[in-house]
Each structure stands twice: as structure tokens, then as C-alpha cells.
KOLBA-823435 format. One record per residue (C-alpha): x, y, z; chain; residue in one letter; residue number from 1. Coordinates in steps of 0.1 Angstrom, whole numbers, plus 2048, in hexadecimal, padded with zeros to 3 digits. Example, Ala and Ser with C-alpha at 12.3 -4.5 7.8 and 13.67 -1.06 7.14 Angstrom:
BEGIN
<node X="87B" Y="7D3" Z="84E" chain="A" resn="A" resi="1"/>
<node X="889" Y="7F5" Z="847" chain="A" resn="S" resi="2"/>
END
This chain:
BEGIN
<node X="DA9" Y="E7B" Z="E46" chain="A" resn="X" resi="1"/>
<node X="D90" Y="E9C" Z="E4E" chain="A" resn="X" resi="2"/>
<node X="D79" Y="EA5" Z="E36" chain="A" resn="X" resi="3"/>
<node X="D5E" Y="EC1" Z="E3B" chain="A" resn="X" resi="4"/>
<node X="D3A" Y="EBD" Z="E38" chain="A" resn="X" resi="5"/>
<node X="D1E" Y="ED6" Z="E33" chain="A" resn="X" resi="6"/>
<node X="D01" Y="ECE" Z="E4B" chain="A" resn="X" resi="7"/>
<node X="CDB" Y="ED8" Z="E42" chain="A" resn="X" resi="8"/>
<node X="CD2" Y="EFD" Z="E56" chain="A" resn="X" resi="9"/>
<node X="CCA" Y="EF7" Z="E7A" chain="A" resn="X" resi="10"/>
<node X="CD5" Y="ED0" Z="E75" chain="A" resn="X" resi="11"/>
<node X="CF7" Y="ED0" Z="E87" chain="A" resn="X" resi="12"/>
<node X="CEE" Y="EBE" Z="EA4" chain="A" resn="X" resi="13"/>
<node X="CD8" Y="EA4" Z="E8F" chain="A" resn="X" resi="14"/>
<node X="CF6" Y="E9D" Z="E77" chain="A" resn="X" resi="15"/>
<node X="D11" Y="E9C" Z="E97" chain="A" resn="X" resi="16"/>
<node X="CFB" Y="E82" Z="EA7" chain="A" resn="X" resi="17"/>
<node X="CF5" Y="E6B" Z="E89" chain="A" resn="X" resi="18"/>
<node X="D1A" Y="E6F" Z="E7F" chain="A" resn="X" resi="19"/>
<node X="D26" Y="E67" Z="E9C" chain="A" resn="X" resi="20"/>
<node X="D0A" Y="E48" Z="EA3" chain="A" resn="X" resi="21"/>
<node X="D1A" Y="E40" Z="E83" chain="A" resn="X" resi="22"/>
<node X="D3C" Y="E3E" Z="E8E" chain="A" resn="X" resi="23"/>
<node X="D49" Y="E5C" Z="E83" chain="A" resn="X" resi="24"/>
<node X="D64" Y="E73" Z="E93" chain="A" resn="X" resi="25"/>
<node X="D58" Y="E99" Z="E8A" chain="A" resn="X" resi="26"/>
<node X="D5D" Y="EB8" Z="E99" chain="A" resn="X" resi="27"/>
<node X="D4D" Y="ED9" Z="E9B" chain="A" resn="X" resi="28"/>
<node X="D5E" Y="EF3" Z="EAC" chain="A" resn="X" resi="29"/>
<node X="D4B" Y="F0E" Z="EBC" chain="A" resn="X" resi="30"/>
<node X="D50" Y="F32" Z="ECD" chain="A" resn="X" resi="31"/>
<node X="D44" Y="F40" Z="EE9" chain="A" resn="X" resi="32"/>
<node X="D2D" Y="F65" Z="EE6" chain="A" resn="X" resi="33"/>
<node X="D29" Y="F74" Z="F06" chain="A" resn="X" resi="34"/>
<node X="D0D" Y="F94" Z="F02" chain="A" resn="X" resi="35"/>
<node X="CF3" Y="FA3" Z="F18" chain="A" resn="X" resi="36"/>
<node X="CD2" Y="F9D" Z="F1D" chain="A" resn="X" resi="37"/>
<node X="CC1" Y="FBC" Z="F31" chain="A" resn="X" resi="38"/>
<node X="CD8" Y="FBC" Z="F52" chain="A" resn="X" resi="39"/>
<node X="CEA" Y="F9B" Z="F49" chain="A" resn="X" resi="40"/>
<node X="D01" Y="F85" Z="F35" chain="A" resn="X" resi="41"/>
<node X="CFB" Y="F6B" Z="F25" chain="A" resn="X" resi="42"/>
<node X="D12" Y="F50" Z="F13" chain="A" resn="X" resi="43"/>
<node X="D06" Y="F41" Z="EF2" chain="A" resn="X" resi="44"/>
<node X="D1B" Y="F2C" Z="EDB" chain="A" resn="X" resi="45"/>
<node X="D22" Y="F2D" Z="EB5" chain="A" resn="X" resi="46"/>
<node X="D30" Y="F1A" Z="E99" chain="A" resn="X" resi="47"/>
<node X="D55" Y="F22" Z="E90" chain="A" resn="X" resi="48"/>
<node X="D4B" Y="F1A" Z="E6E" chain="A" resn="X" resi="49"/>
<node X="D24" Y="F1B" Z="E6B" chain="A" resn="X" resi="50"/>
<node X="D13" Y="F01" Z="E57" chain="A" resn="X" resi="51"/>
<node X="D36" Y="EED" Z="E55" chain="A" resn="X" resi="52"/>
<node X="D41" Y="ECC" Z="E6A" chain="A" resn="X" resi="53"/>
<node X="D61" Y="EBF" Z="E65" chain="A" resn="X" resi="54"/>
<node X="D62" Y="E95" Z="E66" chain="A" resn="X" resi="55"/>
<node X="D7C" Y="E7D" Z="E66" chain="A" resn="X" resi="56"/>
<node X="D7B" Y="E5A" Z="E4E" chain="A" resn="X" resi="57"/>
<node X="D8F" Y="E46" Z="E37" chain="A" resn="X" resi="58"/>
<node X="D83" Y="E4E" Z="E11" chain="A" resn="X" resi="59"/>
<node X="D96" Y="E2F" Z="E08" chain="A" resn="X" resi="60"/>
<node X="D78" Y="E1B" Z="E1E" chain="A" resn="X" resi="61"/>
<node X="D56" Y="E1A" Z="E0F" chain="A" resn="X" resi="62"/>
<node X="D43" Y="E25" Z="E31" chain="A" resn="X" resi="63"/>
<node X="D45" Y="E48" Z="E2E" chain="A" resn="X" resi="64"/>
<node X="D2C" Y="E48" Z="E12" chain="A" resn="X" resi="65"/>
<node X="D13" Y="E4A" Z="E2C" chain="A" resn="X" resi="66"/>
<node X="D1C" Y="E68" Z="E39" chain="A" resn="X" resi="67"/>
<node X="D07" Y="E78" Z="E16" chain="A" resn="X" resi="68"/>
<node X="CE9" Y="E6C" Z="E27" chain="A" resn="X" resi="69"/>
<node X="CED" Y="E71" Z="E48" chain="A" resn="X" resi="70"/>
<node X="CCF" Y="E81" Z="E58" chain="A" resn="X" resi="71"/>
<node X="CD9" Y="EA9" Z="E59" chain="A" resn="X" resi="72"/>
<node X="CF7" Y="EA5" Z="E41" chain="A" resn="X" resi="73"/>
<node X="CF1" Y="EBA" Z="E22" chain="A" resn="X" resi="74"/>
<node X="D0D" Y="EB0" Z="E0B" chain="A" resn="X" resi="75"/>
<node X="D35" Y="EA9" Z="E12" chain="A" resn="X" resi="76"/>
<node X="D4D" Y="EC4" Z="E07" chain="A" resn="X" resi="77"/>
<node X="D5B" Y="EB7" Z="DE7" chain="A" resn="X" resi="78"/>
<node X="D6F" Y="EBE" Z="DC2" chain="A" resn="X" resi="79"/>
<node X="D69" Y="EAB" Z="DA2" chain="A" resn="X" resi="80"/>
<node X="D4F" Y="E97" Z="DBA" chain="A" resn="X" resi="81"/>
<node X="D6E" Y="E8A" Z="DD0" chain="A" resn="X" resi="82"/>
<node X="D6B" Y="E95" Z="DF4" chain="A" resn="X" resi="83"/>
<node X="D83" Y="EB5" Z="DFC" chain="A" resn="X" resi="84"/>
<node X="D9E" Y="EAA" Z="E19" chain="A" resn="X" resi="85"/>
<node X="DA7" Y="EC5" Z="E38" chain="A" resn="X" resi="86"/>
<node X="DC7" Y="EC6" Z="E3A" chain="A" resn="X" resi="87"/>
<node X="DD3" Y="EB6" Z="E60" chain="A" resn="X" resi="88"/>
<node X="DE7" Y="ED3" Z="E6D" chain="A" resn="X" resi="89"/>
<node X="DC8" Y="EE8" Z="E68" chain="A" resn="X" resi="90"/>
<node X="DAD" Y="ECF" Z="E7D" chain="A" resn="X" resi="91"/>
<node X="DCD" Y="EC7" Z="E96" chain="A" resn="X" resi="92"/>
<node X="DD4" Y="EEE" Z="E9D" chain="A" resn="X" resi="93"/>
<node X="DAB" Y="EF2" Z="EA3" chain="A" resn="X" resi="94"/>
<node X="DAC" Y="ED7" Z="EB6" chain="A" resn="X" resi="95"/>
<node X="DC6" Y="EDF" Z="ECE" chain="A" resn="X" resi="96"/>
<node X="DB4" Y="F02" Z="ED4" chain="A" resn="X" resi="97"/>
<node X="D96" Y="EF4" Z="EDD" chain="A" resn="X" resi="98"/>
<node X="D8A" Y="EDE" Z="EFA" chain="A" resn="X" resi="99"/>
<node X="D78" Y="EB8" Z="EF7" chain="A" resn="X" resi="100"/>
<node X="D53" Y="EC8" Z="EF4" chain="A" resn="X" resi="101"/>
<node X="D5F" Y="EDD" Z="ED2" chain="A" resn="X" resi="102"/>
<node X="D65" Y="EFC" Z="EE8" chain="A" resn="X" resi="103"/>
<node X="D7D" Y="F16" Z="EE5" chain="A" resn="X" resi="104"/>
<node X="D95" Y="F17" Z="F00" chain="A" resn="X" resi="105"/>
<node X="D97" Y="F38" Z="F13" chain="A" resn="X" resi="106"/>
<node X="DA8" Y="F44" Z="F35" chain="A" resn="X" resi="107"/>
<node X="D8D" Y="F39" Z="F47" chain="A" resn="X" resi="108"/>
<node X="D8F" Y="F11" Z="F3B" chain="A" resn="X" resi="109"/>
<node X="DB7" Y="F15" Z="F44" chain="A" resn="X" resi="110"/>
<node X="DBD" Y="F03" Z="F64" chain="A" resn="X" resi="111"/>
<node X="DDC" Y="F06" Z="F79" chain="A" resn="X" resi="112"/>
<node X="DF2" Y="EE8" Z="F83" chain="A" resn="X" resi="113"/>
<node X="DED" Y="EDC" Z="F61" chain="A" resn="X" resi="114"/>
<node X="E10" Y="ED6" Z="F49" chain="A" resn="X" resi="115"/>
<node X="E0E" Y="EE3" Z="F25" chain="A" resn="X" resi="116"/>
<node X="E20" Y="EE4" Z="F04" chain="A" resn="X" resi="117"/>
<node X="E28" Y="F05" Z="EF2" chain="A" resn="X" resi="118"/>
<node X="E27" Y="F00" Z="ECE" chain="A" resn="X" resi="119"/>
<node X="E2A" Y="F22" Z="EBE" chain="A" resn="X" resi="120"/>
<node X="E47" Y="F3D" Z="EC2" chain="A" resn="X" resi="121"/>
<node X="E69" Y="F41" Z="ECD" chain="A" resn="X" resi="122"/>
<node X="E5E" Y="F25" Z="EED" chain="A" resn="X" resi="123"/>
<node X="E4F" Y="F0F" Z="ED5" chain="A" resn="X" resi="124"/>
<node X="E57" Y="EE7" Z="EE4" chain="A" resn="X" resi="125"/>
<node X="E5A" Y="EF1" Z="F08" chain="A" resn="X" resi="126"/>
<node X="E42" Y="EE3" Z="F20" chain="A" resn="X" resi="127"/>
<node X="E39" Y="EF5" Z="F41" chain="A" resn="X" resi="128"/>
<node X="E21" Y="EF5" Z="F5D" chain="A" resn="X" resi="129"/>
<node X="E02" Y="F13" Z="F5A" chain="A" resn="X" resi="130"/>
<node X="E09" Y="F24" Z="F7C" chain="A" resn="X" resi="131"/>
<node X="DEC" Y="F3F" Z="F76" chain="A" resn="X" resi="132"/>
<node X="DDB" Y="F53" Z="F5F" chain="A" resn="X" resi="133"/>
<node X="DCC" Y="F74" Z="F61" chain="A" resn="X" resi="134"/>
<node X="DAB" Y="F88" Z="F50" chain="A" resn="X" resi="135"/>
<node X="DC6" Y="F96" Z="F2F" chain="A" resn="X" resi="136"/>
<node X="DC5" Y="F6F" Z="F22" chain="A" resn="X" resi="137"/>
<node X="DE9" Y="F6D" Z="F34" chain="A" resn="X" resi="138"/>
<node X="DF6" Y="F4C" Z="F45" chain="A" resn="X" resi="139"/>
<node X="E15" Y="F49" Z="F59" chain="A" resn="X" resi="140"/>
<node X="E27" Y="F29" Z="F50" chain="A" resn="X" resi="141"/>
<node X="E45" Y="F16" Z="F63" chain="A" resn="X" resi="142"/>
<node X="E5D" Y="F09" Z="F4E" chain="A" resn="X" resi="143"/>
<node X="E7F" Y="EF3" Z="F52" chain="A" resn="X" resi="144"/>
<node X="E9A" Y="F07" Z="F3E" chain="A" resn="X" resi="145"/>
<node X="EB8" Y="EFD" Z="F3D" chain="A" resn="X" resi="146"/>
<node X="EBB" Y="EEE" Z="F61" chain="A" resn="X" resi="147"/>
<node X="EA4" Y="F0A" Z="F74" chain="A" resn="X" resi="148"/>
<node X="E80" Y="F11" Z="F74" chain="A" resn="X" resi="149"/>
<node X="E7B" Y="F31" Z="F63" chain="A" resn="X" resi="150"/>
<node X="E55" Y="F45" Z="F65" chain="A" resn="X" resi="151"/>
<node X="E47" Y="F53" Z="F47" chain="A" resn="X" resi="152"/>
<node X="E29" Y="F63" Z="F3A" chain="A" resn="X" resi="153"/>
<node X="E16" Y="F5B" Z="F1C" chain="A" resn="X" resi="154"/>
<node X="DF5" Y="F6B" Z="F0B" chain="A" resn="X" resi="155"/>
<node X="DDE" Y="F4A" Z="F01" chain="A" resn="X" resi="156"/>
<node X="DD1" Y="F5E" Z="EE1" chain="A" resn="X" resi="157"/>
<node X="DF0" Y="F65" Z="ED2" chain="A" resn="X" resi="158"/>
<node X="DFC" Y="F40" Z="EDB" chain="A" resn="X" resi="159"/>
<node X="DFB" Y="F1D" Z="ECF" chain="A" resn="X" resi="160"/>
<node X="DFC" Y="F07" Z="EEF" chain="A" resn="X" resi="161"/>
<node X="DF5" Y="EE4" Z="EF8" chain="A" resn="X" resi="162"/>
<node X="DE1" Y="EDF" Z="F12" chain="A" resn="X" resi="163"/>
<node X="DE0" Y="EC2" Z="F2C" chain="A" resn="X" resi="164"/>
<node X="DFD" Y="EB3" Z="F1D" chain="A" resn="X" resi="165"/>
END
């Protein structure tokens, strides 16, 4: 199950190193800031949820109680001293908007050629091929309906999608 941690202030990458050393799955999802600097722009990251990793382990196996003192870890997110479980759907919906380095997916990380599964809205279960997308966060997806190939148009924000799959 996924259970959220509270890392100590500046620690992050200290605590997602010795977690994972440790065997640990985690994940720290992260958005993309673009802003200028004098004539240019410059991309930075940040924390989706600042000062909070989400890790994956079994409560009923004694090993996580070393995630307490892992090196950057402050404490584990818990009630009545029992660690707090993340519900799945949550950490799976993240997940599928985000890409294997913990960053959010955009139009730009879209490639065409590639099939994927649209999980959210009146299309939900269909599974197309991105054709092309365009600066508005818009792709244009082929998909088999029915018997023909039909070409459609979907934004990405307002969107669940599977991609690569």
C-alpha cells in the first residue's frame, strides 16, 4: 500500500536516495515553472506536494520501520500512531499523468505514433494512436470505431489518458 512521508526541509533528495537504496518504491511528483530571467526563460521544478513523498510498503512486514530513520525522513504520516494509507486510485491517477522521472506530462512530452488509452469522458476505454498535438494542449487521436478509423481532438488538461499503452 502508499503511505506518505514528511521529509526534513531541503532533504528530499537525501530521503529519495536512502529510501530507495533501501528498497523502497516512492514517488514525488513534480511541476514544471517556466519564468524569466532578464531576456530569458528558464525552467525550474517544484514539489506537487512540498515537504511530502509518497512510498509504497507492506505494513503487515516489519521492514518499513526503517523508513522512521531514514536519513532525510522526518516522520511517516500517521493516526493513533498507525501509518495513514493513500488510497490507490489517487497514486494510480498521479501516476498516469506523470512521466518515469516524477514529471508532469505536458504537450511537449506527447509523441506521435504512440497508442493511448482514454480513461475519462464520454470516450473513456477507447484506445487510439496520437496523430499530433498543437500549442492549446490539444492532440489528435486515431481511433477504431466501430469498423472505421475516426479522428478526434482532445485537450490533455481536461483529460485522463494513458500513455504508451
Amino acid at each position: 500500500m502508499w503511505y506518505l512521508l514528511q521529509h526534513k526541509p531541503n532533504k528530499q533528495n537525501i530521503a529519495l536516495e536512502n529510501l530507495k537504496r533501501q528498497g523502497f518504491e516512492t514517488f514525488y511528483p513534480l511541476l514544471e515553472n517556466t519564468r524569466r530571467t532578464n531576456a530569458r526563460f528558464k525552467k525550474s521544478f517544484s514539489p506537487l506536494f512540498p515537504g511530502y513523498i509518497f512510498v509504497f510498503f507492506n505494513i503487515e512486514d516489519s521492514g518499513w520501520i526503517k523508513i522512521k530513520y531514514t536519513i532525510g525522513v522526518s516522520r511517516i504520516v500517521s493516526f493513533n500512531s498507525v501509518p495513514s494509507q493513500v488510497p490507490v486510485d489517487i497514486i494510480l491517477a498521479l501516476q498516469q499523468k506523470y512521466n518515469r522521472s516524477n514529471k508532469l506530462f505536458s504537450a511537449k512530452n506527447i509523441k506521435t505514433g504512440v497508442n493511448t488509452k482514454i480513461l475519462k469522458g464520454p470516450l473513456s476505454g477507447f484506445v487510439g494512436k496520437i496523430e499530433e498535438y498543437d500549442a492549446k494542449s490539444r492532440i489528435k487521436i486515431l481511433l477504431e470505431f466501430m469498423g472505421n478509423q475516426k479522428r478526434i481532438s482532445i485537450n490533455v488538461d481536461k483529460t485522463d489518458l494513458i500513455y504508451g499503452d
